[in-house]
C-alpha positions as CSV (number, residue, x, y, z in Angstrom):
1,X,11.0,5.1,17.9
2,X,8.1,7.1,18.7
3,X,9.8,10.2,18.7
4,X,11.0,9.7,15.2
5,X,7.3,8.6,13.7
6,X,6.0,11.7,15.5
7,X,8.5,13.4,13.1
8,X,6.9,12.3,9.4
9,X,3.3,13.8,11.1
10,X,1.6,17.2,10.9
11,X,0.4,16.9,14.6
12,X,3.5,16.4,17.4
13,X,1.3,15.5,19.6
14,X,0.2,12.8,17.5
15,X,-0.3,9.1,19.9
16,X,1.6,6.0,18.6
17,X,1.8,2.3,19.2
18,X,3.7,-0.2,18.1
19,X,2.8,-3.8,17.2
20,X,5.2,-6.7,15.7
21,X,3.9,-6.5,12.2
22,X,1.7,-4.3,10.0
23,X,-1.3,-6.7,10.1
24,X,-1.4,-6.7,13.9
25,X,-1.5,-3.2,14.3
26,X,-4.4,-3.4,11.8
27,X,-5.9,-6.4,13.9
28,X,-6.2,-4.0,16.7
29,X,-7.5,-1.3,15.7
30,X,-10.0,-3.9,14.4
31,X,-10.8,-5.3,17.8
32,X,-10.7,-1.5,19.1
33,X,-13.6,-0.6,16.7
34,X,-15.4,-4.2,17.0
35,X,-15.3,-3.2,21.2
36,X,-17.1,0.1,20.1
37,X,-19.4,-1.4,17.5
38,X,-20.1,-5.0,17.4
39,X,-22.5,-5.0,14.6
40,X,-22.9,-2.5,12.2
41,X,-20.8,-3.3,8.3
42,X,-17.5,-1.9,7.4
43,X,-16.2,-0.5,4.1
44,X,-13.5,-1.2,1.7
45,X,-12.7,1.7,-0.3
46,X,-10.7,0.6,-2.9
47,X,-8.3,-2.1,-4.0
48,X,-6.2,-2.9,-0.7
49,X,-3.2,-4.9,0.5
50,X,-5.1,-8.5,1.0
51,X,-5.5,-9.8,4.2
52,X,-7.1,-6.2,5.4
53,X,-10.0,-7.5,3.1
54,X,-10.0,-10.7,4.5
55,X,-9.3,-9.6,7.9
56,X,-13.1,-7.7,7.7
57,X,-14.6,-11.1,5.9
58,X,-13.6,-13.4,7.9
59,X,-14.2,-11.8,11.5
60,X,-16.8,-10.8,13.0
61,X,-19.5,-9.3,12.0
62,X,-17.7,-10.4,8.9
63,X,-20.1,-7.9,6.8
64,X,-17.8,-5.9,4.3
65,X,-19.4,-4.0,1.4
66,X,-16.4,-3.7,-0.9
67,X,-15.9,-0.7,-3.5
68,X,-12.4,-2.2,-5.4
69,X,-11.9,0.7,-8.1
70,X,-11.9,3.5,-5.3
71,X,-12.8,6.2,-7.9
72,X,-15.3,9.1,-8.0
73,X,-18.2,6.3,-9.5
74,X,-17.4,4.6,-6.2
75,X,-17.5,8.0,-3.8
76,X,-20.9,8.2,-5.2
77,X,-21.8,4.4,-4.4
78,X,-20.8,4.8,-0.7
79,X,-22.8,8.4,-0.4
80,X,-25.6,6.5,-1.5
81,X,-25.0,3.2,0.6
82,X,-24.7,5.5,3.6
83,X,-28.3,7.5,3.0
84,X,-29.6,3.8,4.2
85,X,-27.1,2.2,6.1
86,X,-25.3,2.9,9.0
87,X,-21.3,1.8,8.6
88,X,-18.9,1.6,12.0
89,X,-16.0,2.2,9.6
90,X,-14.0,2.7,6.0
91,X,-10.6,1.1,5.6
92,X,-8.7,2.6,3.1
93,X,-5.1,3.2,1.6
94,X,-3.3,6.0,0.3
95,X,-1.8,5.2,-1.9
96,X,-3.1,1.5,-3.0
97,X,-1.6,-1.5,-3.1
98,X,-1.3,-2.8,-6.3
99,X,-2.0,-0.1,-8.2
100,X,-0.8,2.9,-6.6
101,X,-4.4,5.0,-7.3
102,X,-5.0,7.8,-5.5
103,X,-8.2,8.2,-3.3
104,X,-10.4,11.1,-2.5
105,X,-9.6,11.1,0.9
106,X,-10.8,14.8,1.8
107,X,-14.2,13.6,0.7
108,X,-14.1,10.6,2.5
109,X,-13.4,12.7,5.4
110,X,-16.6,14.9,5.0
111,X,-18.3,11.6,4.6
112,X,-17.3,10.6,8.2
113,X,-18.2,13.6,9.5
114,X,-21.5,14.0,8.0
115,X,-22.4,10.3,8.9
116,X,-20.4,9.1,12.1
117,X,-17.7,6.2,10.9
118,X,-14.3,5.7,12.1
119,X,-11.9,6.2,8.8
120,X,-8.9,4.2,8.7
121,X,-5.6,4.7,6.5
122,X,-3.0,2.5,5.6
123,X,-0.2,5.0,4.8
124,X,1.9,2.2,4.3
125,X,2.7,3.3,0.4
126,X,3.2,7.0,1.9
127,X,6.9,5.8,2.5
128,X,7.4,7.8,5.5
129,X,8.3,11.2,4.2
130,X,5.8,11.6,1.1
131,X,2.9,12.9,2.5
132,X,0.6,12.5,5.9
133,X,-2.7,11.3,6.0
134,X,-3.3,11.5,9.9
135,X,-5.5,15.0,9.7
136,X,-7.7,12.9,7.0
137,X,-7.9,9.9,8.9
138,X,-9.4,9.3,12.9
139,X,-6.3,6.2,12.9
140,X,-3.2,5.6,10.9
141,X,-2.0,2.3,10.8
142,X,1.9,1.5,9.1
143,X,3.5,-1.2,7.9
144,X,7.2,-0.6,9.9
145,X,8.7,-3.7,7.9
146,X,8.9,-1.6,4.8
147,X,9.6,1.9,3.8
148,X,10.7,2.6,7.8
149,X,13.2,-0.1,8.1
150,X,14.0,-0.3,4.2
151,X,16.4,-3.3,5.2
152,X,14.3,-6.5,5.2
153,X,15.3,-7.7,8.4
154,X,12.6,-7.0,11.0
155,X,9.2,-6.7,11.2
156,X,6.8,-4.5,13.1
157,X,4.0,-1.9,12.6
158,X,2.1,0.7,14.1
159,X,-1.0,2.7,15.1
160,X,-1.4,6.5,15.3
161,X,-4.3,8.0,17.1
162,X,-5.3,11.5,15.7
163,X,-5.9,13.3,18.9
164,X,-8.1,15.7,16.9
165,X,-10.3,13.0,16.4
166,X,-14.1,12.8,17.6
167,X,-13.3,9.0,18.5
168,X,-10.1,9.7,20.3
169,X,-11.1,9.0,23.8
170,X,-12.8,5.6,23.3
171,X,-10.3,4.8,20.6
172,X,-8.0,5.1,23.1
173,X,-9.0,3.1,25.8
174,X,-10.3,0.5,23.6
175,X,-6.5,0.1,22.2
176,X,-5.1,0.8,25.4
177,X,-7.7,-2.3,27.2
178,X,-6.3,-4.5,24.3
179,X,-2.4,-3.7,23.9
180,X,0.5,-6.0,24.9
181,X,4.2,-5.0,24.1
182,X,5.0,-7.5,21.7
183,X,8.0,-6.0,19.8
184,X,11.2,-7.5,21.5
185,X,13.9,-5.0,22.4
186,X,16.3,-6.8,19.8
187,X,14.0,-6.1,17.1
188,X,13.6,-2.1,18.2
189,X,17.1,-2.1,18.2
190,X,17.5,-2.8,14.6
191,X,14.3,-1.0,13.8
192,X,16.1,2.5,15.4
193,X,19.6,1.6,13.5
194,X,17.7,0.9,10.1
195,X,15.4,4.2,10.1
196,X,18.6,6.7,10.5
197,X,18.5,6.8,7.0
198,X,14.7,6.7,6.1
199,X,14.7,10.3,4.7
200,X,17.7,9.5,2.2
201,X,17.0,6.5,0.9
202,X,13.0,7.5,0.5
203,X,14.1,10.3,-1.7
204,X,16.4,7.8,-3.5
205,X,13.6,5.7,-4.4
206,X,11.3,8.6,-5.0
207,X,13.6,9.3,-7.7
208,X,14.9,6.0,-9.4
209,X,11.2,4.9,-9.1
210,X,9.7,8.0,-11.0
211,X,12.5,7.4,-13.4
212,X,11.8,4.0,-13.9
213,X,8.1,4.3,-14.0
214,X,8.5,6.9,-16.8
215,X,11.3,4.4,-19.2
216,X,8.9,1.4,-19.0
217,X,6.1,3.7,-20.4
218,X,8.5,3.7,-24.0
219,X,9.4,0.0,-23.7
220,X,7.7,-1.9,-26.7
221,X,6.7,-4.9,-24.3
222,X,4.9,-2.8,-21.9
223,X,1.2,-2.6,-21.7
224,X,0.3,-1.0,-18.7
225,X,2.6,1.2,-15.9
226,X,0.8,2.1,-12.5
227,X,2.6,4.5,-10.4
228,X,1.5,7.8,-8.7
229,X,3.2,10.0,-11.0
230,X,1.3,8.9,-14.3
231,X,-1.9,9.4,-12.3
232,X,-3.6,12.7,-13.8
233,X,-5.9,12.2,-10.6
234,X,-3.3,12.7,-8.0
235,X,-4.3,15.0,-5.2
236,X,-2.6,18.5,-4.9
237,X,-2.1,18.0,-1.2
238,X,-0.2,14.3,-2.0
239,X,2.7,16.9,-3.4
240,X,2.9,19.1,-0.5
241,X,6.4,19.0,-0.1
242,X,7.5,17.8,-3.7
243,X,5.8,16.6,-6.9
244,X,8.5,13.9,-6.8
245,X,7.4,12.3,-3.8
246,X,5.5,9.4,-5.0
247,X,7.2,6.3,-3.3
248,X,9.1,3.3,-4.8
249,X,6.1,1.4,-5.9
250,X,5.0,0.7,-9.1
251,X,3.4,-2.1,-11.0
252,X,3.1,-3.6,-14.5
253,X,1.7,-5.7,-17.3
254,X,3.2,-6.8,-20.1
255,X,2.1,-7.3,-23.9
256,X,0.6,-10.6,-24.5
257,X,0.9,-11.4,-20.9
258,X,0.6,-14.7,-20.3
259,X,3.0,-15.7,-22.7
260,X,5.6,-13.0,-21.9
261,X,5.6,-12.1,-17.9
262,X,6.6,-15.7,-16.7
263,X,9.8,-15.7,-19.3
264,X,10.5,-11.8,-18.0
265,X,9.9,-12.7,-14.5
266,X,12.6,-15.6,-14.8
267,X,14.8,-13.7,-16.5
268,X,14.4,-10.4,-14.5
269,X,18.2,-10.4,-12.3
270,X,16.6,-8.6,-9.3
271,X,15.7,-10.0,-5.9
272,X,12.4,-11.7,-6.0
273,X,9.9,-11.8,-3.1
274,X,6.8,-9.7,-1.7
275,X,8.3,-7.5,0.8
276,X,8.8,-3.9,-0.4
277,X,10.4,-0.7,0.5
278,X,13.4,-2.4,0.7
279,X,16.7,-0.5,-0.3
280,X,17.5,-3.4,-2.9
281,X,14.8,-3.9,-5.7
282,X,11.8,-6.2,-5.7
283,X,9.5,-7.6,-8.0
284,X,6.6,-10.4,-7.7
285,X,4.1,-11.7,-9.8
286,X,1.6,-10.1,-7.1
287,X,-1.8,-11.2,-8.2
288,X,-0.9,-14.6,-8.5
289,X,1.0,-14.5,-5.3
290,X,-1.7,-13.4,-3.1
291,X,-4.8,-14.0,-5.1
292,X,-4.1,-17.3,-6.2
293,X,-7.8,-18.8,-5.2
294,X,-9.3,-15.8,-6.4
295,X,-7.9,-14.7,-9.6
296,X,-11.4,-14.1,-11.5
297,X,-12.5,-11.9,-8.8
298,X,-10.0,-9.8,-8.8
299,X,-9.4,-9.6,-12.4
300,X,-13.0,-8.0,-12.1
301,X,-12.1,-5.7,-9.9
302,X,-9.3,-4.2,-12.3
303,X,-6.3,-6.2,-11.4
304,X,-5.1,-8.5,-13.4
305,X,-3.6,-11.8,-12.9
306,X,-0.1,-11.0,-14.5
307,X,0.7,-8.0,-12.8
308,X,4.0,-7.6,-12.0
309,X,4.3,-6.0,-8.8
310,X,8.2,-4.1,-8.5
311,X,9.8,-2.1,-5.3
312,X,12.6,0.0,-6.7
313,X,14.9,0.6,-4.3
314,X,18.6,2.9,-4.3
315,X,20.4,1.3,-7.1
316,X,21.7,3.2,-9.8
317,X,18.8,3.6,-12.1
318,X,21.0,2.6,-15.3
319,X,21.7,-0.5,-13.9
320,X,18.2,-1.1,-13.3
321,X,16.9,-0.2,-16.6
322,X,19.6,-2.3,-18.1
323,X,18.5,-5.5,-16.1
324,X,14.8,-4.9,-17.7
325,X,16.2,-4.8,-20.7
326,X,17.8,-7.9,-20.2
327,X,14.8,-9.8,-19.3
328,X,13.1,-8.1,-22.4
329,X,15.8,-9.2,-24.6
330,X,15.3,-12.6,-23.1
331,X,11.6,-13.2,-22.9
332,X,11.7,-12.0,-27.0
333,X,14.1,-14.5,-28.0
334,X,12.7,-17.2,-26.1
335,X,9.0,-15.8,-28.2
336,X,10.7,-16.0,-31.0
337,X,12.3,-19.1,-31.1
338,X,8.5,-21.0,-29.6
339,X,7.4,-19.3,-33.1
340,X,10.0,-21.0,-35.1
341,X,9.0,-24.5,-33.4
342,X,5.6,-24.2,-33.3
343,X,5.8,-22.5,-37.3
């Protein structure tokens, strides 16, 4: 298993772990940098996958200064922020998770380097194939569950050390002092069968996705589309190896929202649930999913509350477009005939 992950990385050499789940390999590289630094505030650069927020809340020193939009407004925020204050890190993802915005991460590497925090990348949204972060970042942590197993039947995650990293030597004791082999042989078995195939269905849902993302920017009901390859800010190095790599993510919201998305969500004949990366297609009302408690807050951070959160996995991408459709077709006529009552 570490073999193949070596593969999708610039450095061979690269040093993995492997945890049971995404979270827990972000949980200890947490632990690793709260041995090093007990104290001192972390960063959140940009809007990220939920509990990796929560994780830096709610733990100790459970001081997080939070920039949600991730932009070049932000970059100039944390500059500032670090003329005064000393940070032990900046978690980050590339690309984000919910909507798929690219980050500056070259500059957030000179900011490390010019003022002494450990950066850490969730390449989770990377899919595998689409670009590596690791000579940005001093740690890579993965969400295996997803793009890597693309099957929905096992869970598991992982850490990557750069070994070109200032912090390498007491990153790796401190994960070393801290690991346990928790990932059963039963569920590294499946793991290996499942990611055979990673390369060809990643390209798959490279393509359907950037397809997809593309049609839903003509549909009439369609406010919003978020996916990498509408974002004018994309980073050259992102399309190393093609301009079509730009994962099977993307999110949406809908005209008149909070009438329309519950009747297309209903009436949307894909798999529902909030995995992704899976090689069958997945939507969720995201927001409302995991934000539930919180939906103000992160409406002012940019999200909104009726996103529509959709995995596009290897299906032909007809039959996906016509299942929109559908649910287009639908939520209008149920619209129509509330006007007719109501009228």
């Amino acid at each position: 298993m570490r073999r193949r992950l070596r593969e999708f990385r610039t450095d061979p050499h690269a040093e993995i772990w492997l945890y049971p789940c995404g979270m827990a390999a972000i949980a200890a590289v947490w632990r690793a940098l709260r041995q090093h630094d007990p104290s001192d505030p972390s960063v959140q650069f940009g809007f990220p996958y939920v509990d990796t927020l929560k994780l830096q809340q709610r733990f100790a020193p459970a001081d997080v200064r939070f920039y949600p939009v991730g932009d070049p407004a932000d970059l100039q925020q944390l500059a500032e922020l670090l003329r005064t204050q000393k940070i032990a890190s900046v978690f980050c993802e590339s690309t984000t998770n919910p909507l798929l915005t690219s980050l500056d991460l070259q500059s957030l590497r000179q900011l490390a380097d010019a003022h002494g925090f450990l950066l850490v990348i969730d390449d989770t949204l990377a899919a595998c194939i689409n670009h590596d972060v690791l000579p940005f970042a001093d740690v890579v942590v993965t969400s295996l569950t997803k793009y890597f197993s693309g099957y929905g039947d096992v869970l598991a995650g992982s850490v990557t050390l750069n070994p070109a990293s200032r912090y390498a030597d007491w990153l790796r004791a401190a994960l070393a002092d801290n690991f346990e082999e928790l990932l059963i042989d039963a569920d590294v078995e499946i793991l290996e069968q499942n990611s055979r195939d990673v390369r060809m269905r990643v390209e798959t849902m490279n393509r359907n996705a950037n397809q997809l993302a593309q049609w839903l920017t003509t549909q009439p009901e369609v406010e919003t589309v978020y996916h990498p390859s509408l974002d004018a800010k994309r980073f050259d190095w992102m399309n190393a190896h093609s301009t079509d790599h730009n994962g099977g993510l993307l999110s949406i919201v809908l005209k008149n929202p909070a009438v329309t998305t519950p009747a297309v969500f209903d009436h949307l004949e894909i798999c529902k649930g909030p995995n992704l990366g899976t090689n069958f297609t997945l939507c969720c009302p995201y927001t409302i999913l995991a934000h539930f408690t919180e939906l103000d807050f992160v409406e002012q951070c940019g999200v909104s509350r009726w996103l529509l959160r959709i995995s596009v996995g290897i299906e032909p991408i007809r039959e996906l477009q016509t299942r929109f459709e559908h649910a287009f077709r639908s939520a209008g006529s149920l619209r129509d005939a509330s006007k007719l009552v109501t009228g």
